[in-house]
NUNU-928495 format. One record per residue (C-alpha): x, y, z; residue in one letter. Coordinates in steps of 0.25 Angstrom, whole numbers, plus 5000, padded with zeros to 4 digits. Layout:
residues N
((X; Y; Z); "A"),
...
END
This chain:
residues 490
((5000; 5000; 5000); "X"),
((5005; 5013; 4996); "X"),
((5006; 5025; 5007); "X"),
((5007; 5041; 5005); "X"),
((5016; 5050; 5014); "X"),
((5012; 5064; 5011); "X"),
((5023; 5073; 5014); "X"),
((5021; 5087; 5015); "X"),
((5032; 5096; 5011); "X"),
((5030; 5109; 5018); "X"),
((5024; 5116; 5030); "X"),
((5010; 5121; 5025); "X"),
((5008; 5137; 5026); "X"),
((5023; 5138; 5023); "X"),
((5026; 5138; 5006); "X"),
((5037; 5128; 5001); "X"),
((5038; 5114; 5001); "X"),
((5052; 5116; 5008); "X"),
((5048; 5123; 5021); "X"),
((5045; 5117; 5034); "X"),
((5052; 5105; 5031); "X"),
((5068; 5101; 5029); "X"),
((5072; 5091; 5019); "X"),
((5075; 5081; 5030); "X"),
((5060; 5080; 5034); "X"),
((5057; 5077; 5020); "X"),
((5067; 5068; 5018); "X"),
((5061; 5061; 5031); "X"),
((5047; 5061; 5024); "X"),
((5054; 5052; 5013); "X"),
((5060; 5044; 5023); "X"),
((5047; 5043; 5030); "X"),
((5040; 5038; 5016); "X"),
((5051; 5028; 5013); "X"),
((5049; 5022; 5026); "X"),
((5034; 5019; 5023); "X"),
((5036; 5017; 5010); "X"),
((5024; 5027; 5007); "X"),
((5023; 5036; 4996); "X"),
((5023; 5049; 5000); "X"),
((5016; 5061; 4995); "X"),
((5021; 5075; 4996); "X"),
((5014; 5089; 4995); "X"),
((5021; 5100; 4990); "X"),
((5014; 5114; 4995); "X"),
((5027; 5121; 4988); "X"),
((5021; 5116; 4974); "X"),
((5009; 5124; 4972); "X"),
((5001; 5123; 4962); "X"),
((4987; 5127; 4956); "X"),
((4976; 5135; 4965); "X"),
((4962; 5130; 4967); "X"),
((4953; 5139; 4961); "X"),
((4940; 5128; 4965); "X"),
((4935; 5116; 4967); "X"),
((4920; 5110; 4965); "X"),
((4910; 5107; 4956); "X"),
((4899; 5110; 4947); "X"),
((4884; 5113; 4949); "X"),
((4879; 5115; 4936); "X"),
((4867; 5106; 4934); "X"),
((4855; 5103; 4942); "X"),
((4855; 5116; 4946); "X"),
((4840; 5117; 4951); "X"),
((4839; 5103; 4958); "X"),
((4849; 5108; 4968); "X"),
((4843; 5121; 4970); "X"),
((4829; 5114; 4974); "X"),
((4835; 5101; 4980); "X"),
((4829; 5102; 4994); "X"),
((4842; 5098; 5000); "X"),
((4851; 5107; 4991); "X"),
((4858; 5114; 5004); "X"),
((4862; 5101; 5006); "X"),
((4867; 5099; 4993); "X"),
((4872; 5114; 4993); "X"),
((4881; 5111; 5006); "X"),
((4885; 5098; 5001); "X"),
((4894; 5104; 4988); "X"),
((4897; 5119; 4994); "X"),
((4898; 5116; 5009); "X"),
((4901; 5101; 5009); "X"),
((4912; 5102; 4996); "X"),
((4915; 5118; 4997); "X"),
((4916; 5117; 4983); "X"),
((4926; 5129; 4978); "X"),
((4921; 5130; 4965); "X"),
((4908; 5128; 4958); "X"),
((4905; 5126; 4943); "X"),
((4889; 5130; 4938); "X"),
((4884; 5131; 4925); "X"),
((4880; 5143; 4915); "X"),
((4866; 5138; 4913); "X"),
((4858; 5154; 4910); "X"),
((4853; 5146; 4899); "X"),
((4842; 5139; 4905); "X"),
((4840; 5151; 4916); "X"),
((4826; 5151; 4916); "X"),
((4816; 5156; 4926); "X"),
((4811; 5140; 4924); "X"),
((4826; 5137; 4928); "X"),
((4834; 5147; 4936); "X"),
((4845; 5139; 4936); "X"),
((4854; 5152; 4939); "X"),
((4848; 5152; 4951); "X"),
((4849; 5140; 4954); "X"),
((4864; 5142; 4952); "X"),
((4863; 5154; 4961); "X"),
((4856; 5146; 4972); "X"),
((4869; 5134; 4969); "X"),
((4878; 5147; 4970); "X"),
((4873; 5154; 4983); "X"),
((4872; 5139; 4989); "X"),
((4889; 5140; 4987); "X"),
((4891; 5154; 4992); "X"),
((4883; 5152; 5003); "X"),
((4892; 5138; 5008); "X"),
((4905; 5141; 5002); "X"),
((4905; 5157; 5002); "X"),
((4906; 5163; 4989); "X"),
((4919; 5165; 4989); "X"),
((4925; 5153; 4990); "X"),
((4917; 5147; 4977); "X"),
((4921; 5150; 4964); "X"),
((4910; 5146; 4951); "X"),
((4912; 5142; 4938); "X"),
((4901; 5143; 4928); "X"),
((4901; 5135; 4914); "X"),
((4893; 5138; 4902); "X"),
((4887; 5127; 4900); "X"),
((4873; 5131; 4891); "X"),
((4874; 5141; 4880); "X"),
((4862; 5149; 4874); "X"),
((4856; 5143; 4861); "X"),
((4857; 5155; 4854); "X"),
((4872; 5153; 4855); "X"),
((4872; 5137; 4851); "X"),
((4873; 5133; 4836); "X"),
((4863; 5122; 4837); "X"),
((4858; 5121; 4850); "X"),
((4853; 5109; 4856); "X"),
((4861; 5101; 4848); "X"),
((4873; 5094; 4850); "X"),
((4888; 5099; 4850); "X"),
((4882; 5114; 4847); "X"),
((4892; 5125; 4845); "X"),
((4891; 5140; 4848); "X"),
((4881; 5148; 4836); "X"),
((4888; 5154; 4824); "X"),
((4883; 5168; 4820); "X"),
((4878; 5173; 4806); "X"),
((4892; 5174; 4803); "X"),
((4894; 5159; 4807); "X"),
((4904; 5164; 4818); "X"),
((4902; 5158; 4831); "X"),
((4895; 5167; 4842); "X"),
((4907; 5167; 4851); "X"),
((4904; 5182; 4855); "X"),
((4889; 5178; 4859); "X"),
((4893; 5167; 4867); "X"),
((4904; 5175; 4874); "X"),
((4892; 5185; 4876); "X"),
((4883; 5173; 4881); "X"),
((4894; 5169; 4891); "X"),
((4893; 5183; 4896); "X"),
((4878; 5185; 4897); "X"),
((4875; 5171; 4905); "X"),
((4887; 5174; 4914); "X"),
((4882; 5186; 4919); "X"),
((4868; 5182; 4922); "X"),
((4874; 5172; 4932); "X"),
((4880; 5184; 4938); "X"),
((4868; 5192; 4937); "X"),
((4862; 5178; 4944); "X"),
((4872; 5180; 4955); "X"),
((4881; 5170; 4950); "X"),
((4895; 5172; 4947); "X"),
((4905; 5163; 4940); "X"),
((4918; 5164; 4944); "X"),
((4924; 5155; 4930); "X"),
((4917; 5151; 4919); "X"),
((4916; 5142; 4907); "X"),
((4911; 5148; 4893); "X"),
((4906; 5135; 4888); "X"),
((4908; 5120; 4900); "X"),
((4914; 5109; 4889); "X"),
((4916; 5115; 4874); "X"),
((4920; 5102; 4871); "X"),
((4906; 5096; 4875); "X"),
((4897; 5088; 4864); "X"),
((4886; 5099; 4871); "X"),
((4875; 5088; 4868); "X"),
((4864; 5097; 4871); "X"),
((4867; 5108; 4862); "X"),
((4865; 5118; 4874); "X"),
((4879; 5123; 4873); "X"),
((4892; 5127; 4864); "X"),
((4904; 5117; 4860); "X"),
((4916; 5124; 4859); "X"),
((4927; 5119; 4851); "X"),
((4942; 5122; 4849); "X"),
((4952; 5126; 4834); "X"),
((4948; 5120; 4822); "X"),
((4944; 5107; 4828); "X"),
((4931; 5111; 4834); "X"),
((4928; 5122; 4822); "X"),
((4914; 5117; 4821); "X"),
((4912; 5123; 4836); "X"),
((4914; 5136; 4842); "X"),
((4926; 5140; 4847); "X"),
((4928; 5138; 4863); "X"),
((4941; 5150; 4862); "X"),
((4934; 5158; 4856); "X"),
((4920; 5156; 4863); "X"),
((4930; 5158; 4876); "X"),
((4934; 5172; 4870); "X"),
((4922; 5177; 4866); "X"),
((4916; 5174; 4880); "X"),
((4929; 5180; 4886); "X"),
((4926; 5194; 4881); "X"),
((4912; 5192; 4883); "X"),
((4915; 5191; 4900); "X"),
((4926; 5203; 4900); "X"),
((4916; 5212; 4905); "X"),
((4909; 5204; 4913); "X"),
((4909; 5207; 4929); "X"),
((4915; 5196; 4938); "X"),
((4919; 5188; 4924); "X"),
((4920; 5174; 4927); "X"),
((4934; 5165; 4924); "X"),
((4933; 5160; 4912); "X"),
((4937; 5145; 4912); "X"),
((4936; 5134; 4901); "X"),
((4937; 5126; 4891); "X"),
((4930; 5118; 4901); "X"),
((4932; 5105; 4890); "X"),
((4925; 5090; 4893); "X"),
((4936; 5084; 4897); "X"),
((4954; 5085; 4893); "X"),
((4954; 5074; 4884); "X"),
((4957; 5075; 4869); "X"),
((4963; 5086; 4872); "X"),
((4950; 5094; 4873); "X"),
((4955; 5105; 4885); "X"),
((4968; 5108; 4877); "X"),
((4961; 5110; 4864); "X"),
((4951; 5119; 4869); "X"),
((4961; 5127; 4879); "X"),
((4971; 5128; 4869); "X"),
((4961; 5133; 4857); "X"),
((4956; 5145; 4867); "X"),
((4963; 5157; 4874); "X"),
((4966; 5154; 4887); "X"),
((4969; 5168; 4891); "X"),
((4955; 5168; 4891); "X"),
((4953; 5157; 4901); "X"),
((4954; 5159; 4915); "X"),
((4952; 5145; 4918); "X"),
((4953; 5133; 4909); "X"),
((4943; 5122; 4914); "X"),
((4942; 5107; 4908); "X"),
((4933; 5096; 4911); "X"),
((4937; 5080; 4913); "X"),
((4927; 5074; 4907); "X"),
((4938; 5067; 4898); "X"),
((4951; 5066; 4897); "X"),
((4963; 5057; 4904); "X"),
((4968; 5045; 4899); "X"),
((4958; 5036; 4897); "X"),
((4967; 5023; 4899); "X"),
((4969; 5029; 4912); "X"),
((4956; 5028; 4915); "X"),
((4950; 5020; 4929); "X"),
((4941; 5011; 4924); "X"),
((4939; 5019; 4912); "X"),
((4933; 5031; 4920); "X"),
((4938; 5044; 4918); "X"),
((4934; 5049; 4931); "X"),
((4942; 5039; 4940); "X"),
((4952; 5042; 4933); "X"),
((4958; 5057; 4934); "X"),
((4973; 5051; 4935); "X"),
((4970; 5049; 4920); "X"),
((4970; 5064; 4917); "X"),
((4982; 5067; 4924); "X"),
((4989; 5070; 4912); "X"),
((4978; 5079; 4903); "X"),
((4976; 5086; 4916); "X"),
((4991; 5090; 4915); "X"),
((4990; 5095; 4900); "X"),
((4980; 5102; 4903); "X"),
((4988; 5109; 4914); "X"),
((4998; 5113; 4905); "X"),
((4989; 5118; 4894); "X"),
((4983; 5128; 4903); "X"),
((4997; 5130; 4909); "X"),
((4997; 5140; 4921); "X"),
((4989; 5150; 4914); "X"),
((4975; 5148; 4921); "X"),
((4968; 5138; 4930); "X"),
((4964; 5125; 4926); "X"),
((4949; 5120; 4930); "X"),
((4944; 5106; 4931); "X"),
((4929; 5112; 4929); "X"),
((4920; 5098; 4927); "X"),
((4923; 5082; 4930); "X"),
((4914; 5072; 4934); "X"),
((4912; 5055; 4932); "X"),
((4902; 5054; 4922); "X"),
((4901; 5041; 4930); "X"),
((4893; 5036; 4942); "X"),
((4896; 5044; 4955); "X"),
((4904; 5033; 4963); "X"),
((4911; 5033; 4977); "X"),
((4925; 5033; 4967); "X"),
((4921; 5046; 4963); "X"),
((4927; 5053; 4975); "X"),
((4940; 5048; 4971); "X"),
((4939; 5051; 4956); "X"),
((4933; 5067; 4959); "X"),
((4945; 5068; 4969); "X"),
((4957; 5061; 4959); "X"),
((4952; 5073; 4947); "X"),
((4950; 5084; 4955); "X"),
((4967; 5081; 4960); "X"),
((4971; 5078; 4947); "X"),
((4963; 5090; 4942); "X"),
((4973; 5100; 4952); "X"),
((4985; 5091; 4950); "X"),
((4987; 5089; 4936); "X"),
((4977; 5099; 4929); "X"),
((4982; 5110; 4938); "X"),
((4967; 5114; 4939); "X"),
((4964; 5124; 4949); "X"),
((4949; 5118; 4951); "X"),
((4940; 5107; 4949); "X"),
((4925; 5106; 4946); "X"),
((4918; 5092; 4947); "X"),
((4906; 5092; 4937); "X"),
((4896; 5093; 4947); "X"),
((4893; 5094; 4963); "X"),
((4880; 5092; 4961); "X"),
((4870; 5084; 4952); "X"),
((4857; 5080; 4949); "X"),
((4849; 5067; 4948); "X"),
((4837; 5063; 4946); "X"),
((4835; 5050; 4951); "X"),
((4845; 5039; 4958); "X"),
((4847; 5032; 4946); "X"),
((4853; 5045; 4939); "X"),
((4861; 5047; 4951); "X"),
((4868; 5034; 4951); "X"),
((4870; 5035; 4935); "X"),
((4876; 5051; 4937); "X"),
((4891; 5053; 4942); "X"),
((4888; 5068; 4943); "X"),
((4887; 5077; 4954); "X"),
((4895; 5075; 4967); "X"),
((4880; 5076; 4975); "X"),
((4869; 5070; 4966); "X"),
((4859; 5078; 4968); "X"),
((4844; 5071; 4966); "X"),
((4832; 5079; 4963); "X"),
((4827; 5087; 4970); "X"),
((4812; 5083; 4966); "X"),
((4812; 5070; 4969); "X"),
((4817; 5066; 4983); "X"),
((4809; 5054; 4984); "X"),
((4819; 5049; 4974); "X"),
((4831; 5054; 4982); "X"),
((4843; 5045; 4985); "X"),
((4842; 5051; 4999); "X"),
((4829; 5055; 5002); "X"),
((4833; 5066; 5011); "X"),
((4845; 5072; 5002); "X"),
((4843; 5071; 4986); "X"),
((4858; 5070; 4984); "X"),
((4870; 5061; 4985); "X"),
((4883; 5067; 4987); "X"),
((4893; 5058; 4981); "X"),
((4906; 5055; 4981); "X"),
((4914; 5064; 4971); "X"),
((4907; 5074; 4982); "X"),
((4920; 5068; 4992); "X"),
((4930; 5068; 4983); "X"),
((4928; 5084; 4979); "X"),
((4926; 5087; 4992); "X"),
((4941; 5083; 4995); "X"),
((4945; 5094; 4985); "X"),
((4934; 5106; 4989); "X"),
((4933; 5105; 5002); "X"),
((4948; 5105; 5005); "X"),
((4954; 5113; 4992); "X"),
((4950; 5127; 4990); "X"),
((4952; 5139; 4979); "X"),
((4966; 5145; 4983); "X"),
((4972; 5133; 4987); "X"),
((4985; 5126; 4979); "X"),
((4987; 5114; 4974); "X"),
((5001; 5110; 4980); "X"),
((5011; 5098; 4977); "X"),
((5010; 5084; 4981); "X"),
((5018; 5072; 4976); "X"),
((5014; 5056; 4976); "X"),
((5018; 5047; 4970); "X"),
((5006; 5036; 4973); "X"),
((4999; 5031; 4962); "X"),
((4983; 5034; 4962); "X"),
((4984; 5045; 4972); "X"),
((4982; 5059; 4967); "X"),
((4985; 5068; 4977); "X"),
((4983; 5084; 4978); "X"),
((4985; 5095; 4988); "X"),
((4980; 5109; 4988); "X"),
((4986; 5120; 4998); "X"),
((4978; 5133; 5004); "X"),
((4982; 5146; 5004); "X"),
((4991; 5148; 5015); "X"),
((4997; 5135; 5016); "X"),
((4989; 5130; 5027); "X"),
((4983; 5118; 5021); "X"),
((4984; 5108; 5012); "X"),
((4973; 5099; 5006); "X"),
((4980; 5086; 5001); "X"),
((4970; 5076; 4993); "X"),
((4972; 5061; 4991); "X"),
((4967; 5054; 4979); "X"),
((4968; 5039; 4980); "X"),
((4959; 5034; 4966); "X"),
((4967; 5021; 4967); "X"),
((4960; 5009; 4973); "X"),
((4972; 5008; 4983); "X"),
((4972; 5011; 4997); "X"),
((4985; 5023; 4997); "X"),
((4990; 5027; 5011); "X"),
((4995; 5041; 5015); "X"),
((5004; 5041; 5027); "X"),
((5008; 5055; 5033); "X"),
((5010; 5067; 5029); "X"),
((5024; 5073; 5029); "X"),
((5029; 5080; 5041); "X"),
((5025; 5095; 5042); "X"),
((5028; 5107; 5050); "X"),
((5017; 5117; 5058); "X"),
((5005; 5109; 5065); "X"),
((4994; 5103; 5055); "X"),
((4979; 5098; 5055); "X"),
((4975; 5087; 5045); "X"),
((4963; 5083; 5039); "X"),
((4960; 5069; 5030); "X"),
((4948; 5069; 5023); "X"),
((4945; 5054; 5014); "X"),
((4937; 5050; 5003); "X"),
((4937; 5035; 5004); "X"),
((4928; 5030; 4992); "X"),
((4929; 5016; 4995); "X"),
((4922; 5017; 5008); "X"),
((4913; 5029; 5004); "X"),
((4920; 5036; 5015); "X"),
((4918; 5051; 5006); "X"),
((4924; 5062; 5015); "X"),
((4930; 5056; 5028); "X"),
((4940; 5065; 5036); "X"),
((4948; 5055; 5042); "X"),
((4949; 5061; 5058); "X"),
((4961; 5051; 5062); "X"),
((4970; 5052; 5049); "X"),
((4983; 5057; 5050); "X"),
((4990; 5062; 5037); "X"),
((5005; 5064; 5044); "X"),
((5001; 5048; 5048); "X"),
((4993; 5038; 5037); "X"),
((4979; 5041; 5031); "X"),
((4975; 5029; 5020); "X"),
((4971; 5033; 5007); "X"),
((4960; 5025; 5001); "X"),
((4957; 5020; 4988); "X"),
((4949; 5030; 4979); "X"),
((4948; 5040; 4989); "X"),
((4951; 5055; 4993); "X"),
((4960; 5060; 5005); "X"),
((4961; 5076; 5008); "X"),
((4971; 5079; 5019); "X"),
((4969; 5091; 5024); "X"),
((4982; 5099; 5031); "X"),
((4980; 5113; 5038); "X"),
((4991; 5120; 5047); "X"),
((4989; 5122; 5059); "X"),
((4989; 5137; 5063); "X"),
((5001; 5139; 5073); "X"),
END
């Protein structure tokens, strides 16, 4: 059985790898780990990396049931309070505003539900476009439409550009205020209903509109406009067949202030666990990287929508967890977005079919249907496994350096300002018990907290009261481990 000895290089609250402790107390931590014959895994506060601009999820369908869900404080606690989410993702949907369907203010109500538990202030909102007025669609309700060409068969670039601008201010006007947003969520989509735009790239995709310069006209269309949201995209399906770099590189990225991607595919796919792609993020470790470098240092990276497509299973804690790591280690992102906190279902049957939504909302309407008479929701487990990250990782905090060499363990750890605490998230998605056996010797006077998901057992957010990280805590397989380190104030 292989162990873990995670040795801390520095004294928190004082920057540099190299202070607080001599070369012989290191050299002792590698005498130490020979002595077990463990592995050891070392973070490294002096490599600072990326800052976290959010963490969360998406609420962009089913607006209404959550509004009128007699239980929907609940529900409203559960994915603010409960998660304290950093980051939220709604759709544009003033298309089917009517007074028969207020859904703005039903985004308003899911808005001021979040202000009220989290404080404004420490949420940001990301809007996408996701429906665009027919009058702006070249065949619409069919299949794979394209933005309308003009009399002079020119594309209406400018009118859609002014669109974006029109419906962007009445959600400020309806009190709500995005703080990024996506011209158009997934271009590259077949858009099977025919209610939005494709947007294509160069020469290849002549036979759609032009996502630059879509992305420009919309630009120019927002300069004037008060408290202008980030513009972030391309916001593609997935980085396979090299989709993202196709589209980021046919577009201006001066005029991004964020580029955003999906991973709906992408990886190798002969690195596949059983042939699914969402138990298998280590298979993305290497587009996640060329994306990195395609963007560069220029801008932050977004991770803006993921989800199974599969169903919701106790595993899914594990494999939320494994991308949202490899998201921040090897894509550089500054945030991450699962597809949706929350998700509606109309009957058990749906439910057990459906891998969306961290808490499957049922409907409101029909409680004697309910899976639990007395709540109409199931909070699952990919709720536990992003709760690792949004409870315990906040904007403003950095992603530092760690160092393993164990095999199906990702590992990330995030700093706070100050350099007080330290978040260090375990990742076990091998079905192999690991074991983790102290933490390196480190100066000033600590507190230490062990939070585990343990999937097997469906043990979901344990704090494990007598666990020791400077002795052994055991890593399960396919589960989560946060350990939490504050100093102590003197």
């Amino acid at each position: 059985m292989n162990r873990i000895i995670l040795v801390a290089l520095i004294v928190i609250g004082v920057s540099g790898c190299s202070k607080g402790h001599s070369a012989e107390e290191f050299v002792d931590s590698q005498v130490s780990a020979k002595e077990y014959d463990v592995s050891v895994v070392q973070l490294k506060p002096s490599e600072k990396y990326q800052r976290v601009d959010g963490i969360g999820g998406g609420v962009a369908n089913y607006e209404r049931w959550y509004c009128e869900h007699p239980n929907r404080e609940e529900i409203f606690d559960l994915i603010f309070k409960d998660l304290e989410v950093s980051m939220l993702r709604i759709g544009n949907w003033y298309e089917k505003n009517s007074s028969a369907n207020p859904i703005l203010a039903q985004q308003k109500v899911i808005m001021d539900a979040a202000g009220r538990r989290l404080g404004r202030d420490n949420f940001s909102v990301m809007m996408s476009n996701w429906l665009v007025t027919p009058e702006l669609i070249d065949n619409p309700g069919v299949g794979k439409a394209t933005l309308k060409k003009n009399e002079k068969g020119e594309y209406m670039y400018s009118e859609f550009g002014e669109w974006c601008r029109n419906t962007l201010e009445a959600y400020q006007t309806a009190g709500i205020t995005p703080d990024y947003l996506s011209m158009m969520n997934e271009p590259d989509g077949n858009n099977s209903g025919g209610d939005k735009i494709c947007l294509g790239y160069g020469a290849y995709h002549s036979e759609k509109a032009n996502y630059g310069k879509a992305l420009e006209a919309t630009y120019n269309a927002l300069k004037n406009v008060t408290d202008r949201p980030k513009l972030i995209g391309p916001e593609v399906l997935g980085i396979g067949y090299n989709t993202f770099r196709n589209y980021y590189n046919d577009l201006n990225p001066d005029l991004l202030d964020v580029a955003a991607f999906h991973c709906y595919h992408g990886g190798n796919t002969s690195d596949y666990k059983e042939n699914d792609r969402y138990s298998s993020a280590h298979a993305f470790i290497s587009e996640f990287r060329n994306l990195a470098r395609i963007v560069g240092d220029s801008k932050p990276v977004m991770m803006t929508e993921n989800c199974s497509y599969h169903p919701s299973v106790p595993e899914d804690a594990v494999n939320i967890a494994h991308f949202i790591s490899n998201s921040f280690c090897y894509a550089n992102a500054t945030a991450y977005l699962h597809w949706a906190l929350l998700w509606g279902y109309d009957s058990k049957e749906a439910m057990k079919e459906g891998g969306d939504g961290c808490i499957a909302v049922e409907s409101p309407w029909k409680s004697s249907q309910w899976t639990d008479s007395r709540k109409g929701y199931v909070v699952r487990s990919e709720f536990y496994g992003l709760k690792h990250f949004t409870k315990h990782v906040k904007p403003g905090w950095r992603r530092i350096g760690t160092e393993c060499s164990l095999d199906e363990v990702e590992i990330v750890a995030f700093q706070a300002p100050g350099e007080k605490q330290i978040a260090v998230i375990l990742i076990n998605f091998s079905e192999q018990e690991q074991k983790m056996i102290r933490l390196g010797d480190m100066n000033g006077t600590y507190t230490t907290t062990v939070i585990q998901t343990d999937t097997q057992k469906e043990s979901w957010y344990q704090v494990l009261e007598k666990a020791d990280p400077f002795a052994e805590i055991s890593l399960p397989e396919m589960s989560v481990t946060t350990v939490i380190i504050k100093l102590k104030a003197n």
